[in-house]
N, C-alpha and C positions, 0 to 999 in steps of 0.2 A: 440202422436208420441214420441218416443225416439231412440235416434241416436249413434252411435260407430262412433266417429272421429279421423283417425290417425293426425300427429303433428310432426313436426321438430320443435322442437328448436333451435332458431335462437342468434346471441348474440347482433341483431338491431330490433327484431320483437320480445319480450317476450310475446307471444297469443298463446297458453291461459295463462292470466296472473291469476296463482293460489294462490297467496297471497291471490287477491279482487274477485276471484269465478266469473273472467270476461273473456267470448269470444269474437270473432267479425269475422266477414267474408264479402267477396262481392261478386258483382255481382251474378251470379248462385246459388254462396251458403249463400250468402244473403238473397235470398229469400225461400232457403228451412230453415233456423232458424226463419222465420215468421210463417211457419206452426205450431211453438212447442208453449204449451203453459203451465203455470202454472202449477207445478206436476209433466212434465213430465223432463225425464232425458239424460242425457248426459255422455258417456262412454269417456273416451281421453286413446288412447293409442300413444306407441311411439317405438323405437329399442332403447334398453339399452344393451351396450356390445354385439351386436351381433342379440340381441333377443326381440321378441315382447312383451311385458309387457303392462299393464294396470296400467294408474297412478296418475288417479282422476276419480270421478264423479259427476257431480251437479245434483242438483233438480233445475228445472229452478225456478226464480221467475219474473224473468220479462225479454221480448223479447221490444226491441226499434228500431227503424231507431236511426244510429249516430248521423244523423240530430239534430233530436229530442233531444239525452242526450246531444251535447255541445249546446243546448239552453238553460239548466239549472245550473243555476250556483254552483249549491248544488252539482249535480253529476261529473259536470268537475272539485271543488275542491277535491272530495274523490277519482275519480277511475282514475288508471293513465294506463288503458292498451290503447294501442301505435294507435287504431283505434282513440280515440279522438284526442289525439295530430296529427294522419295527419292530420284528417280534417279541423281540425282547421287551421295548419300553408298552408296547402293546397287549403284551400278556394273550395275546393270540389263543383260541380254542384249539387243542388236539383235533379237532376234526374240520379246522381249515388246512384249504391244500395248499402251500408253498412249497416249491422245490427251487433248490438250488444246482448249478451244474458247475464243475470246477476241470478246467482246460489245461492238458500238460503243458507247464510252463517251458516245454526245450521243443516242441513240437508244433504248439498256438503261436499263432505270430501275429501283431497289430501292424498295419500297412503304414509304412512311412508316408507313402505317396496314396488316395483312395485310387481303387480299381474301379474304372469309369463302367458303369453298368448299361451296356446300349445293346444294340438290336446286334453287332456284330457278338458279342459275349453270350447273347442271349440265345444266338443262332445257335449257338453250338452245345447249349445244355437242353432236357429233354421238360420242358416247362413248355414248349408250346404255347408261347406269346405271342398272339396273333398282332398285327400293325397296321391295322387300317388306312387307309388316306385317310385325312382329314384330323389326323392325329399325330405328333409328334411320337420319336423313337421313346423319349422320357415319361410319357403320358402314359403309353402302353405298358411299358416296364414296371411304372409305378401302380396302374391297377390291378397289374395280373401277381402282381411280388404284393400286395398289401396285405395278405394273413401270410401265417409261414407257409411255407411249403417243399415236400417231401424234395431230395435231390438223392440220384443213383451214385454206384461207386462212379460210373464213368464221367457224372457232372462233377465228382469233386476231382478227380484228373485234372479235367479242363478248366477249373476256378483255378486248381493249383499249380498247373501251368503259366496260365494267363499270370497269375501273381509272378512266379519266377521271372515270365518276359518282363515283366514292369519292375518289379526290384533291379533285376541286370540293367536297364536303360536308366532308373534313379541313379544307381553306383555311377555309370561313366556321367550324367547331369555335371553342370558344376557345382560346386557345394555351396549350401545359401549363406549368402552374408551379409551383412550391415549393409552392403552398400547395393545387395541384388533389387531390380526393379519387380515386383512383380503385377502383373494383369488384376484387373479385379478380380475374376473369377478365380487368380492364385492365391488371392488373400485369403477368399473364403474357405480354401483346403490346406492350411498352413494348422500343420497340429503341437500337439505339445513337445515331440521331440525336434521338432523344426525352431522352434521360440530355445528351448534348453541347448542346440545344437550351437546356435546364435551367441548366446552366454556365453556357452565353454572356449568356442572361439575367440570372443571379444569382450572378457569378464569386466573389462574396463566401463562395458554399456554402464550398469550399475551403480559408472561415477565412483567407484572408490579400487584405490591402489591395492587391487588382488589378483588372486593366479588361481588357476583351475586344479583343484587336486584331484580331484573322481568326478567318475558318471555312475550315475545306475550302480547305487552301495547297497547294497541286500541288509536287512537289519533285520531286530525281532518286529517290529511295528511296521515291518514294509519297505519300500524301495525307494531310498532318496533322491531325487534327481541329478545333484551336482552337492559339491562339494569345494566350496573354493577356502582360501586363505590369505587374510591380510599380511602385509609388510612388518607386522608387528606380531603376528603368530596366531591373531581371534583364527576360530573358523567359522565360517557364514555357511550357514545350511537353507539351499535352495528349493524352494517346493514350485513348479510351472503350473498352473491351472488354468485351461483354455477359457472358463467362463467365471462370473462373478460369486466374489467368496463368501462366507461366512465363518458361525464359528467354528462349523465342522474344521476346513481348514487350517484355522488358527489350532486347534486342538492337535490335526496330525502331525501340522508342522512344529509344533511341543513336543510330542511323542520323539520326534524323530532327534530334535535337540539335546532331551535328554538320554537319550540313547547314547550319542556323540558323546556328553560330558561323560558317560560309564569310561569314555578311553583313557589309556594308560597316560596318556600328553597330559591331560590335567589343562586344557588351554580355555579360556574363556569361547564362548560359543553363541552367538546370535544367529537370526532366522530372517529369510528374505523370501519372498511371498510374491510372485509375476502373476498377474492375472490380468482379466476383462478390468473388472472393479471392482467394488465393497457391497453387496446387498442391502437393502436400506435397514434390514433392522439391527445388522450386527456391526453400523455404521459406527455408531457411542461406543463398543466393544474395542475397534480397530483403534479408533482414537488412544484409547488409553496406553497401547503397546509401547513398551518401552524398549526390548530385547527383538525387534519384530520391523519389517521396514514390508512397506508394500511399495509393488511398483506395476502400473499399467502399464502394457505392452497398445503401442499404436503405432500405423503404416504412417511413412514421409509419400507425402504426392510428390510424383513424377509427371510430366508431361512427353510422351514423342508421339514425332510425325506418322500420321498414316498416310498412306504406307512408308516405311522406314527412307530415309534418302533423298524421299520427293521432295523439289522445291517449292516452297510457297513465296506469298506474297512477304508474306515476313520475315523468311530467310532472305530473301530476295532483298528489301531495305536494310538488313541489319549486315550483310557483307560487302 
């Protein structure tokens, strides 16, 4: 069986958490992620600026009862999507149904770019979306995708096509930078490897004299983002988070610091936090940081001509 799941993202419920290629759901739908098994896949889509977009897929590798994974202590250290931590601090009954679904990390792949979900993508898989007049390609998509629903081997062919065509045309794109303009509607599909891609390119944003030493470091507590280093030897551990923090964050980006200090260097070590902003109640928390720097990421307004080249009135007086 393989599945199309719509998704809000939430900024107290990060599921699907696609860092660790981890679901979870209950009750009802609980027990339809018991049906899947090894192989088979998982489509996630979501509304970005407006529009329905596709913006991950896994290949499951393993289906559990929650139960089950916080009785292992191997996988309650690695995977931190927010179904273990209820159960845990909620002492959950044996006969609530939580399931978790875990996605082979060399196989799932989270879309750099979202894959526009419209009536041409739609044509070609076996959902039978019907598109009346009087209704937008978006509208349609969005009522007939609003619970999940079953997709064949030959729909996941054509998502995973379609993905390959859209990855190849990202690769030749130019690569984004400080100084790229982008549309409104590009702002609101600008994700976390886009903001960390930014950094690594131009560590200098940050305002301080450093150099990029990694991407994407595999640790015991998860997956760092970057990795940079001062003129003087500190290293600064980067964590991106598209939406407003709290102290979960403060917490992993802890985790992951002292990880860093386990290394051989023995270098001093501080932690650097890109986000939306501060959630109001772990506001007094942030304050206090002293080893901890946060920084909000925001677009510079651009203005051009519509359409590009044409003269106006005020091209016209300023030459």
């Amino acid at each position: 069986m393989n599945l199309l799941i719509p998704y809000i993202r939430l900024p107290d419920h990060n599921d699907p958490l696609f860092q660790e290629f981890t679901y979870g759901d209950r009750d009802q739908r609980a027990r339809r992620l018991r049906d899947l098994k090894a192989g088979d896949h998982i489509f996630f889509h979501t509304t970005i600026g407006g529009k329905k977009c596709i913006t991950a897929c896994y290949t499951v590798a393993r289906v559990m009862d929650t139960r089950d994974v916080v009785k292992d202590p191997n996988l309650v250290s690695k995977y931190k999507n927010p179904h273990i931590a209820r159960w845990i601090e909620s002492n959950q009954s044996p006969a609530q149904d939580d399931t978790m679904v875990f996605g082979d990390p060399i196989t799932s792949r989270i879309l750099v770019k979202p894959l526009p979900f419209d009536k041409k993508l739609a044509s070609g898989l076996s959902l039978n979306i019907p598109f009346p007049e009087g209704r937008s390609e978006n509208q349609a998509v969005g009522s007939a995708t609003r619970s999940w629903r079953k997709l064949t081997a030959k729909d996941v062919e054509v998502l995973q096509e379609a993905i390959r065509r859209l990855e190849e045309l990202a690769d030749n794109d130019e690569t984004l930078s400080a100084d790229t303009v982008l549309t409104t509607e590009e702002v609101s599909q600008v994700i976390e490897k886009h903001i960390e891609g930014l950094i690594a390119k131009d560590p200098m944003l940050l305002a301080h004299p450093v150099k990029c030493v990694r991407r994407q470091v595999e640790t015991d507590e998860g997956r760092i983002d970057l990795l940079l280093e001062t003129t003087s030897g500190e290293i600064i551990v980067v964590e991106v988070k598209l939406h407003r923090i709290g102290r979960k964050a403060i917490r992993q980006l802890r985790n992951y610091m002292k990880w860093v200090k386990k290394g051989p260097r023995g270098k001093k070590v501080s932690g650097v936090i890109i986000c939306e902003g501060v959630l109001p109640a772990s506001v007094d928390d942030v304050m206090k940081l002293k080893d901890i720097d946060i920084f909000c990421y925001g677009w510079q307004l651009k203005l051009r001509r519509w359409p590009q080249g044409c003269a106006t009135r005020l091209g016209s007086a300023s030459s």
